[in-house]
N, C-alpha and C positions, 0 to 999 in steps of 0.2 A: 399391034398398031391400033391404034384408037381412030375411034369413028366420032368428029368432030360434029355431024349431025346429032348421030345415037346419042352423044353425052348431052346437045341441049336437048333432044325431046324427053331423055330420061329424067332432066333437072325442070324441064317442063312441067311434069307428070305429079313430083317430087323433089321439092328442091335439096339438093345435095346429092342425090343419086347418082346426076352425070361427075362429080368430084371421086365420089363412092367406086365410080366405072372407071376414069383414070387415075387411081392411085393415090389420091390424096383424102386418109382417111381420115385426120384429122380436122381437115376443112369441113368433110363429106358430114361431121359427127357436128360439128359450132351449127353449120348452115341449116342444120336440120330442128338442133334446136330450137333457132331461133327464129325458124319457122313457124314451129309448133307454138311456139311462147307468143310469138304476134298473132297467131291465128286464135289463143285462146284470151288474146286482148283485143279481138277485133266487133267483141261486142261493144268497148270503149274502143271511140274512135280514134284512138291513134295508133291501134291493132293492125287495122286496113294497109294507111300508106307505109309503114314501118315493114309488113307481109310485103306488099309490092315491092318497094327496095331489096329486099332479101330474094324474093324469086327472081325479079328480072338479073339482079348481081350473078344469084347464082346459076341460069343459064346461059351470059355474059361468058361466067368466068368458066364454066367445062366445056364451053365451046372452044375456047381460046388453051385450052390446055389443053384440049386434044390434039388440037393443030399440030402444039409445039412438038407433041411426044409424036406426030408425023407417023 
């Protein structure tokens, strides 16, 4: 049983970790990417909002997955 907290603080922490924590490892692997790829365009600024979208989605969605997997 998945811990619908634990997976957004995880995706908090590290975006894609909480995905990583309920099972979905190819989400867990794109989400992280594209993390990493906005965090190293966040010197140009469209690095910034693009990172935000991507974290907030991705503690969004391993919240919401946890749930389901109940």
């Amino acid at each position: 049983m998945a811990s619908p907290l634990l997976a957004l603080v995880l995706s908090f922490f590290i975006p894609g970790l909480g995905q990583f924590y309920t099972g979905q490892l190819l989400k867990a692997v794109a989400l992280f990417v594209l993390a990493a790829v906005f965090a190293a365009l966040s010197s140009v600024v469209i690095g910034i909002p693009l990172y935000l979208i991507v974290w907030l989605y991705s503690m969004y969605d391993a919240y919401t997955a946890a749930q389901k997997r109940g």
